[in-house]
PQR file of N, CA, C, O and H, with PARSE charges and radii, in Angstrom:
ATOM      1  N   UNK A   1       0.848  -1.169   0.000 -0.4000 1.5000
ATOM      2  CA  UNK A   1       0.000   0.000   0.000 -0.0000 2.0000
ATOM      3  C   UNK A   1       0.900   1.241   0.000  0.5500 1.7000
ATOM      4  O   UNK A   1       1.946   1.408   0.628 -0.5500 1.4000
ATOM      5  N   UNK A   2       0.153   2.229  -0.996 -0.4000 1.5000
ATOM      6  CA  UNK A   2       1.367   3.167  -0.547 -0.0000 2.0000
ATOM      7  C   UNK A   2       1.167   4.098   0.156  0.5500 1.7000
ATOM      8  O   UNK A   2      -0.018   4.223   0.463 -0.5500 1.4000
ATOM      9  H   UNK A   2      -0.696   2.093  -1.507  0.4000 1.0000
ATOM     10  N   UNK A   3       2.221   5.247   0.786 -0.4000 1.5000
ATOM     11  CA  UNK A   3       1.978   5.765   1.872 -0.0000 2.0000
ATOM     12  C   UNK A   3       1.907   7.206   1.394  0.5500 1.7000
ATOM     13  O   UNK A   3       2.064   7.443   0.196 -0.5500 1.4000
ATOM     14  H   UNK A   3       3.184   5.145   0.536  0.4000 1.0000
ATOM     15  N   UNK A   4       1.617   8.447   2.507 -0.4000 1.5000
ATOM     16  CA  UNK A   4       0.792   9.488   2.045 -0.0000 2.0000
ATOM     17  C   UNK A   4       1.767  10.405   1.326  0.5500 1.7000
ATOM     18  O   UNK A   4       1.390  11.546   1.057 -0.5500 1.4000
ATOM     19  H   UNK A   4       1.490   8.255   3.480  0.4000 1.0000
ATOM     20  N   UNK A   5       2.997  10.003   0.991 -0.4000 1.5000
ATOM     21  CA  UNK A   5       4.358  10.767   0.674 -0.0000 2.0000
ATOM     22  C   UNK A   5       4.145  10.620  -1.007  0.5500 1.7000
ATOM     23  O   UNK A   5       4.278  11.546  -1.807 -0.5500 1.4000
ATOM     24  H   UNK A   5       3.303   9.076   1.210  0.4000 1.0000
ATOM     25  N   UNK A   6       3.755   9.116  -1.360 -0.4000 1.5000
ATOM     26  CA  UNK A   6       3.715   8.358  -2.543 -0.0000 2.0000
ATOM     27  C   UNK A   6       2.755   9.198  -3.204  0.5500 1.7000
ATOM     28  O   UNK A   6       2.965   9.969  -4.141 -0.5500 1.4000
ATOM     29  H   UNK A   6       3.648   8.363  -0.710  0.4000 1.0000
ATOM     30  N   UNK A   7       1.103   8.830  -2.285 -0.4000 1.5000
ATOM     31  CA  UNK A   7       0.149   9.422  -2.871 -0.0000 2.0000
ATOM     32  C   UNK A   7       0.044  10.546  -3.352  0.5500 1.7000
ATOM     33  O   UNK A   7      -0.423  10.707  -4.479 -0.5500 1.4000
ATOM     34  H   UNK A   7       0.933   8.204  -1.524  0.4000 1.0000
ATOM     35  N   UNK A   8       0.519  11.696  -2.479 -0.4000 1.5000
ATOM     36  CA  UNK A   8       0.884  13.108  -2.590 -0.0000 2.0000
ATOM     37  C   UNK A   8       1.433  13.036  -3.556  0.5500 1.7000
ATOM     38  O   UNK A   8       0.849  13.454  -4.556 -0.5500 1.4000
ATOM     39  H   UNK A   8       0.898  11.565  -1.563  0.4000 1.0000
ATOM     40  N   UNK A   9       2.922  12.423  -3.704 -0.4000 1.5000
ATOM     41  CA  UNK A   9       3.640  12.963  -5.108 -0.0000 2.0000
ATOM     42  C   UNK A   9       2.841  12.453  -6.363  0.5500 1.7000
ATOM     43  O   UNK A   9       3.062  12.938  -7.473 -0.5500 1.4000
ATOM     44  H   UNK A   9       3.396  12.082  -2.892  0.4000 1.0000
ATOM     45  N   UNK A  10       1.924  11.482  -6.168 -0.4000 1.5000
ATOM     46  CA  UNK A  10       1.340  10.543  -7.348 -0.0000 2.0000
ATOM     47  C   UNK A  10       0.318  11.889  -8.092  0.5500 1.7000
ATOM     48  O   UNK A  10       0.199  12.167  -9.286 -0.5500 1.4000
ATOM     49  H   UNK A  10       1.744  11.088  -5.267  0.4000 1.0000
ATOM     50  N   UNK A  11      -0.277  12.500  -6.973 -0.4000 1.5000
ATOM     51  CA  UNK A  11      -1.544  13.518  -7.045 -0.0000 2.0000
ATOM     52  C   UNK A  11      -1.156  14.778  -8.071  0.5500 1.7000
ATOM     53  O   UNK A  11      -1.743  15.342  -8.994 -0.5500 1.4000
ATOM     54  H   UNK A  11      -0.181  12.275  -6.003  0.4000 1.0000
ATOM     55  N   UNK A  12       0.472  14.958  -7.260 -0.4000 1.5000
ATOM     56  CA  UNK A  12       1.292  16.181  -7.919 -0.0000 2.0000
ATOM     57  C   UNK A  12       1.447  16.088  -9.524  0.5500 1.7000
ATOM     58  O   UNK A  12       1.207  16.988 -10.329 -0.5500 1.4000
ATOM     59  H   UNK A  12       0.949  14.500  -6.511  0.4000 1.0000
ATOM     60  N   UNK A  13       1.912  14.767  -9.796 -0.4000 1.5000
ATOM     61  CA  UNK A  13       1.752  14.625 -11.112 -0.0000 2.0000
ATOM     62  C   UNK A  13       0.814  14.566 -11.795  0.5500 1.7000
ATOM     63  O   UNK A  13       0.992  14.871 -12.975 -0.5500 1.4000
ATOM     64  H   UNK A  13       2.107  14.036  -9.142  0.4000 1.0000
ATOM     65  N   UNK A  14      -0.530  14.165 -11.369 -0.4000 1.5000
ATOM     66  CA  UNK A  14      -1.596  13.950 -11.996 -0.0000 2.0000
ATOM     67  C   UNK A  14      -2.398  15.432 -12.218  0.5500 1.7000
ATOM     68  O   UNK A  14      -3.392  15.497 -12.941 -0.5500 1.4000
ATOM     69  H   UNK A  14      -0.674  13.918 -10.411  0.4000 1.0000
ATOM     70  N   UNK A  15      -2.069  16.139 -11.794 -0.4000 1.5000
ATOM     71  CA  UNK A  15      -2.153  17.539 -11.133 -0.0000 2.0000
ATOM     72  C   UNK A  15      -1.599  18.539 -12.236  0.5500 1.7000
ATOM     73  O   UNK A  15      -2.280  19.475 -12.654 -0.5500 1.4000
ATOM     74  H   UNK A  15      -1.262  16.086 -11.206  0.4000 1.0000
ATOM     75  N   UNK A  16      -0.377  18.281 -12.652 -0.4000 1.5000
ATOM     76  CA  UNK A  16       0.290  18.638 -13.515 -0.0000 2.0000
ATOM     77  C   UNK A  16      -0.144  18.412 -14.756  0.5500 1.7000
ATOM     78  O   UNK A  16      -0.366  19.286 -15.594 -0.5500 1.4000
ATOM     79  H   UNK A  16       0.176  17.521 -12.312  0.4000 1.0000
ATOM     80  N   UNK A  17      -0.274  17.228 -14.900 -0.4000 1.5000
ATOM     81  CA  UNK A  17      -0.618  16.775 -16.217 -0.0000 2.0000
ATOM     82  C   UNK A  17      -1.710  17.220 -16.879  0.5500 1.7000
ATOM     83  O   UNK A  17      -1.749  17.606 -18.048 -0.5500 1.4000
ATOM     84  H   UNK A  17      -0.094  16.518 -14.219  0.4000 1.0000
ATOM     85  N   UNK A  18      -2.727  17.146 -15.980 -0.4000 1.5000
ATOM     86  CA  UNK A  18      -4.207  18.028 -16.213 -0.0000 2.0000
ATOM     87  C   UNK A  18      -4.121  19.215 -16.984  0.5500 1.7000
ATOM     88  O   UNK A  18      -4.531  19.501 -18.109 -0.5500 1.4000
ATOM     89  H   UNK A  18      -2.694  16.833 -15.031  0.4000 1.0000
ATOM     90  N   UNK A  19      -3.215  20.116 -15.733 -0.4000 1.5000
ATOM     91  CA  UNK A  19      -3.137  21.507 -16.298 -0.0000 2.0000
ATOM     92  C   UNK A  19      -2.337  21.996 -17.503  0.5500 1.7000
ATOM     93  O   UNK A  19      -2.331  23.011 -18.200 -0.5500 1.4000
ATOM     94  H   UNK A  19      -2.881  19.884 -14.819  0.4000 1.0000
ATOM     95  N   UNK A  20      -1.585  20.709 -17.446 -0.4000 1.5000
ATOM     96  CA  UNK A  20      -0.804  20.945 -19.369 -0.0000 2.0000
ATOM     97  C   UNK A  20      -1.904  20.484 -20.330  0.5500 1.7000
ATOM     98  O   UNK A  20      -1.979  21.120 -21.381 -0.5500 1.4000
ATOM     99  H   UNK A  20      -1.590  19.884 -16.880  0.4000 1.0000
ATOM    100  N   UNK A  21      -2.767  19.482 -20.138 -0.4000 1.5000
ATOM    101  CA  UNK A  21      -3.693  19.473 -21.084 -0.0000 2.0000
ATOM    102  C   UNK A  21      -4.983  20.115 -20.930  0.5500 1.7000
ATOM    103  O   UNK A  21      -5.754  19.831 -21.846 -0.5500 1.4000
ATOM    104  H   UNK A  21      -2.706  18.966 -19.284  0.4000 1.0000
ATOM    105  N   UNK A  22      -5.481  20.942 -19.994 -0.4000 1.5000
ATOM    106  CA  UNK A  22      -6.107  21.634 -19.898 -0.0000 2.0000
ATOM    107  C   UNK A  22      -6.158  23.353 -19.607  0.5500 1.7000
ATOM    108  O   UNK A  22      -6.874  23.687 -18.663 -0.5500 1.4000
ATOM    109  H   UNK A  22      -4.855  21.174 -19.249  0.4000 1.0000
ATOM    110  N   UNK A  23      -5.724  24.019 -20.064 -0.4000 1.5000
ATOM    111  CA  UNK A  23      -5.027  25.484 -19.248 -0.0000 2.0000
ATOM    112  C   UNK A  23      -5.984  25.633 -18.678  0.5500 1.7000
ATOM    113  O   UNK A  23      -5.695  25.410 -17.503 -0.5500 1.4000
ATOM    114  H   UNK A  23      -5.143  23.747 -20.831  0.4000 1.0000
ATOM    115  N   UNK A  24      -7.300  25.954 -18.772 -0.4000 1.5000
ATOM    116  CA  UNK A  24      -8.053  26.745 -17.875 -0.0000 2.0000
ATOM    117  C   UNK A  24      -8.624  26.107 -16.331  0.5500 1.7000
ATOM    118  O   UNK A  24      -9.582  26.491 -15.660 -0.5500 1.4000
ATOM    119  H   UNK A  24      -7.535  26.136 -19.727  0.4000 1.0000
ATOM    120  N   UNK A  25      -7.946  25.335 -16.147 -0.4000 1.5000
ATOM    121  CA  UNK A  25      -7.827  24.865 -14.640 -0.0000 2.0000
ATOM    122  C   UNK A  25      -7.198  25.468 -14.082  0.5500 1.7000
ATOM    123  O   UNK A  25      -6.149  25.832 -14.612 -0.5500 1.4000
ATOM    124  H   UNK A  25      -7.168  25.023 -16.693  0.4000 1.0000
ATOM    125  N   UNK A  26      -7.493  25.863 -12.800 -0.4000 1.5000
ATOM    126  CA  UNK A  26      -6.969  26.989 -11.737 -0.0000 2.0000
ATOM    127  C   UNK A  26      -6.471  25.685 -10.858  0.5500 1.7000
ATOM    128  O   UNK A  26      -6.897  24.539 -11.006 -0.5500 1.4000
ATOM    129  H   UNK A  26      -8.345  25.567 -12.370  0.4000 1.0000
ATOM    130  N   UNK A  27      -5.328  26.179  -9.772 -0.4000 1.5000
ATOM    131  CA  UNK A  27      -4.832  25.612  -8.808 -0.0000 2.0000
ATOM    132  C   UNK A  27      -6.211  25.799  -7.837  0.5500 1.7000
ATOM    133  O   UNK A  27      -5.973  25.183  -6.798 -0.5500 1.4000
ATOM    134  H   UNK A  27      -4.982  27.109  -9.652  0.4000 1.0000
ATOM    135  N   UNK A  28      -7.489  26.377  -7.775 -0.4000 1.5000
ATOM    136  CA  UNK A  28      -8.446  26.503  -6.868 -0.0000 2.0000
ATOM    137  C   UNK A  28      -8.893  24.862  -7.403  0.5500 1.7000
ATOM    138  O   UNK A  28      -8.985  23.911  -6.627 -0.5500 1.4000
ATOM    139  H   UNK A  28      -7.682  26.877  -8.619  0.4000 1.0000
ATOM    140  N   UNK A  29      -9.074  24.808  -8.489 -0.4000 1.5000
ATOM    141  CA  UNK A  29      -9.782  23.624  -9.414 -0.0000 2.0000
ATOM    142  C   UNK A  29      -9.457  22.454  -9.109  0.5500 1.7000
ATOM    143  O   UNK A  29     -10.294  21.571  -9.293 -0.5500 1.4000
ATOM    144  H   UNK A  29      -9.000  25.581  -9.120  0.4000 1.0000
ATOM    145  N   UNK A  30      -8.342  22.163  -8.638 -0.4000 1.5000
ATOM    146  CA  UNK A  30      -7.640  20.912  -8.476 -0.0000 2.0000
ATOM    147  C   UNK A  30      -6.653  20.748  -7.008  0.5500 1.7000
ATOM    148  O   UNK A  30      -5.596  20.183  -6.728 -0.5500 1.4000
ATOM    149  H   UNK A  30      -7.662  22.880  -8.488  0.4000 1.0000
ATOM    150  N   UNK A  31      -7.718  21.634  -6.242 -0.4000 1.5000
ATOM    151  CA  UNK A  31      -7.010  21.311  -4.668 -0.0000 2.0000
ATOM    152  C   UNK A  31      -7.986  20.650  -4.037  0.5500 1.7000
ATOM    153  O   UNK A  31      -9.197  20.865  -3.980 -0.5500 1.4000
ATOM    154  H   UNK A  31      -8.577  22.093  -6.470  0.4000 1.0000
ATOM    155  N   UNK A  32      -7.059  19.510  -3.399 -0.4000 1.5000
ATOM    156  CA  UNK A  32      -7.622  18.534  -2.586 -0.0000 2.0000
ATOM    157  C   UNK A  32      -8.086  18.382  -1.207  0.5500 1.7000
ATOM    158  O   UNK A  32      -7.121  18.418  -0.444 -0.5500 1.4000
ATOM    159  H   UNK A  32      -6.076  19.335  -3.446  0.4000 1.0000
ATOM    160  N   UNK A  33      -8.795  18.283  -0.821 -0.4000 1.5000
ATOM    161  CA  UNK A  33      -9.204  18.265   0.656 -0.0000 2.0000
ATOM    162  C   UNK A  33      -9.506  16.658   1.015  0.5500 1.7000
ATOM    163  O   UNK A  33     -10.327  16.026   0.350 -0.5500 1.4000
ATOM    164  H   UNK A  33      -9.579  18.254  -1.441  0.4000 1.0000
ATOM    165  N   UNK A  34      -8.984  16.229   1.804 -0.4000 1.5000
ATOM    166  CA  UNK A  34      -9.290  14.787   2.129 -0.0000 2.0000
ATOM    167  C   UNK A  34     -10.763  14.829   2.928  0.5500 1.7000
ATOM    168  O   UNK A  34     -11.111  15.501   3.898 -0.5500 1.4000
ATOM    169  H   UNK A  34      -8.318  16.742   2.345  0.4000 1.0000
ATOM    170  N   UNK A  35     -11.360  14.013   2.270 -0.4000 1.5000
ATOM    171  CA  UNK A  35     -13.190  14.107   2.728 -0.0000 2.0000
ATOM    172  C   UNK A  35     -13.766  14.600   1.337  0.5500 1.7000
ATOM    173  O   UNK A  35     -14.763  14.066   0.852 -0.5500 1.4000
ATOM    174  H   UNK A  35     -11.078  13.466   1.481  0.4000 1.0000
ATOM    175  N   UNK A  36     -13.143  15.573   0.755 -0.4000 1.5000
ATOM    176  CA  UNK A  36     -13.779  16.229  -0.040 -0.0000 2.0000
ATOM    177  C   UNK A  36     -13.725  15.515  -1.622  0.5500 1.7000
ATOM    178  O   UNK A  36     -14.642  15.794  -2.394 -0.5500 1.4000
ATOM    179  H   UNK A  36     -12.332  16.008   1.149  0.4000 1.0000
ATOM    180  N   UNK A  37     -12.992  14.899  -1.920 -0.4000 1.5000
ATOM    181  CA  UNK A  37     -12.737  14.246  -3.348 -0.0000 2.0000
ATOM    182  C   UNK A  37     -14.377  14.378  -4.452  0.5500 1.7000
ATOM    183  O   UNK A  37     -14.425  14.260  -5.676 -0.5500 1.4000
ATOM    184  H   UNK A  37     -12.247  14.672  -1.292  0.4000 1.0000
ATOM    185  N   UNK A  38     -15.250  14.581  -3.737 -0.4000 1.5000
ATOM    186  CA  UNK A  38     -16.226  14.499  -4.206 -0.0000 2.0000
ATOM    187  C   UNK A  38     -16.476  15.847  -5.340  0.5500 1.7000
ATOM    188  O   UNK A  38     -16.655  15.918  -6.556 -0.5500 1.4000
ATOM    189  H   UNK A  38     -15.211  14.677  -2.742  0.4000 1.0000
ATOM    190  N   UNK A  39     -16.388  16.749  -4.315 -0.4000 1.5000
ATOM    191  CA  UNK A  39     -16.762  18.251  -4.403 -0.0000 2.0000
ATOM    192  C   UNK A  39     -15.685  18.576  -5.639  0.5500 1.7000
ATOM    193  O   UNK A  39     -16.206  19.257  -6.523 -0.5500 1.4000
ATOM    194  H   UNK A  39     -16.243  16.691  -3.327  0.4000 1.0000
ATOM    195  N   UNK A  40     -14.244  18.214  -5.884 -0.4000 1.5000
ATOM    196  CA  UNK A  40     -12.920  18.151  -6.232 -0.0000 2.0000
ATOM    197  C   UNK A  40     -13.465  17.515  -7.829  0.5500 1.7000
ATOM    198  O   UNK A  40     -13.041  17.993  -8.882 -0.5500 1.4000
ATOM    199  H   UNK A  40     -13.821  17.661  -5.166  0.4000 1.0000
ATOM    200  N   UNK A  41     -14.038  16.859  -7.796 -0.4000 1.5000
ATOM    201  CA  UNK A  41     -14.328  16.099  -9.554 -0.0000 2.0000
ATOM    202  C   UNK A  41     -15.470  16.568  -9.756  0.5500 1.7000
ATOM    203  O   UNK A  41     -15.700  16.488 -10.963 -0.5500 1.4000
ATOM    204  H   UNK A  41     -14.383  16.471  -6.941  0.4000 1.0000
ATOM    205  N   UNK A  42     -16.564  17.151  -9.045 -0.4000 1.5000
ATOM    206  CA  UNK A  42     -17.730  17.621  -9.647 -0.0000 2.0000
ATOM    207  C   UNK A  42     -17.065  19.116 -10.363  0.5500 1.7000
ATOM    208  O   UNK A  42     -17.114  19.560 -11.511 -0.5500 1.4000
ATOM    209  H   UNK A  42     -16.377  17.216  -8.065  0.4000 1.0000
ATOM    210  N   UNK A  43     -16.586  19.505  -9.388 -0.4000 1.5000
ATOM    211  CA  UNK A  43     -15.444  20.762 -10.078 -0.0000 2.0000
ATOM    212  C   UNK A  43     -15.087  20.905 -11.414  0.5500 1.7000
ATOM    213  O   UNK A  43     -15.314  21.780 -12.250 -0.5500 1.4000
ATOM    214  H   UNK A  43     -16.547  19.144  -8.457  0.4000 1.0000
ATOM    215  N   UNK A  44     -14.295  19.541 -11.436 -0.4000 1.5000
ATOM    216  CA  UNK A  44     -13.816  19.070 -12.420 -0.0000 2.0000
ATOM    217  C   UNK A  44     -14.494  18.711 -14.187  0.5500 1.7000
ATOM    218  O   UNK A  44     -14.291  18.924 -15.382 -0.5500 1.4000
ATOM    219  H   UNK A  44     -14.111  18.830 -10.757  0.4000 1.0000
ATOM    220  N   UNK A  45     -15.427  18.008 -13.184 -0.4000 1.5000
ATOM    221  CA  UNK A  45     -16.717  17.567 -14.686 -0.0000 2.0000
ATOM    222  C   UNK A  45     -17.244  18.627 -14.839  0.5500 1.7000
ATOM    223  O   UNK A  45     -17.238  18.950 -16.026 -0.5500 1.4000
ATOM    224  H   UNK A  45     -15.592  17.835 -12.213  0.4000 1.0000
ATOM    225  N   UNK A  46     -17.896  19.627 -13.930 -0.4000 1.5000
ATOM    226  CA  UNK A  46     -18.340  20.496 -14.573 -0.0000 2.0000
ATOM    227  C   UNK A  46     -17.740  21.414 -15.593  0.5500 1.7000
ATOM    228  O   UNK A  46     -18.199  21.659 -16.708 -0.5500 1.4000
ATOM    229  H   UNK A  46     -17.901  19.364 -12.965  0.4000 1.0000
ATOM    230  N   UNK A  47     -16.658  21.880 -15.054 -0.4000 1.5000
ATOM    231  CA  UNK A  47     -15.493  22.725 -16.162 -0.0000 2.0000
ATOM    232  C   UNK A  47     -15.095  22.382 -17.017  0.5500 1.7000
ATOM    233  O   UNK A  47     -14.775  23.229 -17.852 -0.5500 1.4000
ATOM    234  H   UNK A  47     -16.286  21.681 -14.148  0.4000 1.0000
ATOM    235  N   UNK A  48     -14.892  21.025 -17.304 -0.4000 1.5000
ATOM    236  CA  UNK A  48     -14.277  20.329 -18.500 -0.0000 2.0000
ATOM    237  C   UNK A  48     -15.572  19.877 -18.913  0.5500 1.7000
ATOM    238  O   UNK A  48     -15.578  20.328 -20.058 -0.5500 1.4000
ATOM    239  H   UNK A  48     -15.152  20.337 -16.626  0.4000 1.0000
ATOM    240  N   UNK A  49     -16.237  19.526 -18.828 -0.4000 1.5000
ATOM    241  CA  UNK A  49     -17.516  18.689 -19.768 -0.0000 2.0000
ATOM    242  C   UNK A  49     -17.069  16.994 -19.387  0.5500 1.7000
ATOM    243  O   UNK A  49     -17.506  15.969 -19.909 -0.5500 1.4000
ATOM    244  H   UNK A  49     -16.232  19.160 -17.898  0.4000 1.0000
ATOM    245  N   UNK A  50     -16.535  17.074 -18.816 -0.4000 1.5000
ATOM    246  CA  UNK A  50     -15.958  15.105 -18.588 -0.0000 2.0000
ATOM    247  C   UNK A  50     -16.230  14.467 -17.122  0.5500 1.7000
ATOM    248  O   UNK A  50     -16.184  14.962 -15.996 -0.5500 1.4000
ATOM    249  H   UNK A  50     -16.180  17.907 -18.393  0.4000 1.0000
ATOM    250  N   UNK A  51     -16.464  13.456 -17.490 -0.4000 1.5000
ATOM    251  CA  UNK A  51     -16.535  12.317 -16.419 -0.0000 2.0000
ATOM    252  C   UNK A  51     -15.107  12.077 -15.476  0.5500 1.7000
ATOM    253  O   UNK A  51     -13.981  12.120 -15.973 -0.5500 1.4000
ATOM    254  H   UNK A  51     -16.501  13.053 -18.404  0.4000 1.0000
ATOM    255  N   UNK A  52     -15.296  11.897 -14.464 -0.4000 1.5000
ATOM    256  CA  UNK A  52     -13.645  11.131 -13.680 -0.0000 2.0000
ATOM    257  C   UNK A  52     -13.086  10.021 -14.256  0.5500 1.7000
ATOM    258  O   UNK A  52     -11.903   9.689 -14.315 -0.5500 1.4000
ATOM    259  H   UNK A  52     -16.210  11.863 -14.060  0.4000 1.0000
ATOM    260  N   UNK A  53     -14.634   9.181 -14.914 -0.4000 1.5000
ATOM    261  CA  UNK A  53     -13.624   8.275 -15.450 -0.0000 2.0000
ATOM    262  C   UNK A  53     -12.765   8.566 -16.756  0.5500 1.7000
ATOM    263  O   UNK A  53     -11.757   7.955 -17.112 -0.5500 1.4000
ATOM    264  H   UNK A  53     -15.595   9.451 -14.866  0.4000 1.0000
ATOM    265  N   UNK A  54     -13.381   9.624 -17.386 -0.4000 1.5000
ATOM    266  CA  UNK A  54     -12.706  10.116 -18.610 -0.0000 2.0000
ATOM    267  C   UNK A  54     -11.671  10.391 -18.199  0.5500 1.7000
ATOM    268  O   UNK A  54     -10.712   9.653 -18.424 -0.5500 1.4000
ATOM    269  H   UNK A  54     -14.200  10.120 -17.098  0.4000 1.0000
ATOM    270  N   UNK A  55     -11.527  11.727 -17.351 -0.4000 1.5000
ATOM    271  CA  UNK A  55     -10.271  12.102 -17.247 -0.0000 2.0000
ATOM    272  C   UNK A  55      -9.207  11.240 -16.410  0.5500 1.7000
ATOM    273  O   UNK A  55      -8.098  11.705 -16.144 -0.5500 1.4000
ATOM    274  H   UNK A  55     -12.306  12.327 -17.168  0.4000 1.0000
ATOM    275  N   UNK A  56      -9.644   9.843 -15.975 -0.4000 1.5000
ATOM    276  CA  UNK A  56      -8.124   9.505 -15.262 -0.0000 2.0000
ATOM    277  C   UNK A  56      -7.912   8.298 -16.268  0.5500 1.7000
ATOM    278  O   UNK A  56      -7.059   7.420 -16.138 -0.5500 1.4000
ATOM    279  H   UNK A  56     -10.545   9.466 -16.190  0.4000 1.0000
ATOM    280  N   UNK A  57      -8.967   8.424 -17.434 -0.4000 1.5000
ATOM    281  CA  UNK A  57      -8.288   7.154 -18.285 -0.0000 2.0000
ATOM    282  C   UNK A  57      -7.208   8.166 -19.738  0.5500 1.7000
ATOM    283  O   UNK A  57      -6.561   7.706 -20.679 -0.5500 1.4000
ATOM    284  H   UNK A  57      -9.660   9.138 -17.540  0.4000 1.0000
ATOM    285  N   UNK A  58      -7.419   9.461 -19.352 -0.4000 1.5000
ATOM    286  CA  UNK A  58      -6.416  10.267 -20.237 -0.0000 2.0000
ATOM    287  C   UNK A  58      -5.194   9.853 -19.347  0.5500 1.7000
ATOM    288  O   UNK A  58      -4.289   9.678 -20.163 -0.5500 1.4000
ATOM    289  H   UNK A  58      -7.945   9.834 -18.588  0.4000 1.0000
ATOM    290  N   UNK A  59      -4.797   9.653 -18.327 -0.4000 1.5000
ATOM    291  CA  UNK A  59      -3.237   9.722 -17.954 -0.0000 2.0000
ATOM    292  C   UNK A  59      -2.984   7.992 -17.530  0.5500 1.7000
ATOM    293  O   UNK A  59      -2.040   7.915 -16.744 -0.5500 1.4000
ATOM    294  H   UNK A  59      -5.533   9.795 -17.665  0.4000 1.0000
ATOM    295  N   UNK A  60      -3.537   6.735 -17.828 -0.4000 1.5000
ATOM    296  CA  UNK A  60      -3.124   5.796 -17.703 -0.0000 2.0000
ATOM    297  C   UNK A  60      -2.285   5.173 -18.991  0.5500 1.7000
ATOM    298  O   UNK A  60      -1.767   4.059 -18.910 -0.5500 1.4000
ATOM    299  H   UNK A  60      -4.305   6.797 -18.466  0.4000 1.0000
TER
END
């Protein structure tokens, strides 16, 4: 399992990657609150027009 050092850096990249293929994502857009993941992709779908599953099958 990995630990919250892993996850964090895993997030950072995924984080990154977004905002190179998306510019108009704000660092407000893609900050995480643990509890909140919910609130964090509705964000997400709404601004982009996409599903979570869309967007995390763009970076696999």
């Amino acid at each position: 399992m990995p630990n919250s050092t892993e996850i964090h850096g895993g997030w950072d990249e995924f984080k990154g990657k977004l905002k190179q293929r998306y510019a108009e994502l704000t660092d407000d857009d893609l900050t995480y609150e643990e509890g909140k993941e919910d609130e964090m992709w509705g964000r997400l779908e709404q601004k982009l027009g996409k599903a979570k599953k869309e967007l995390l099958s763009l970076f696999q």
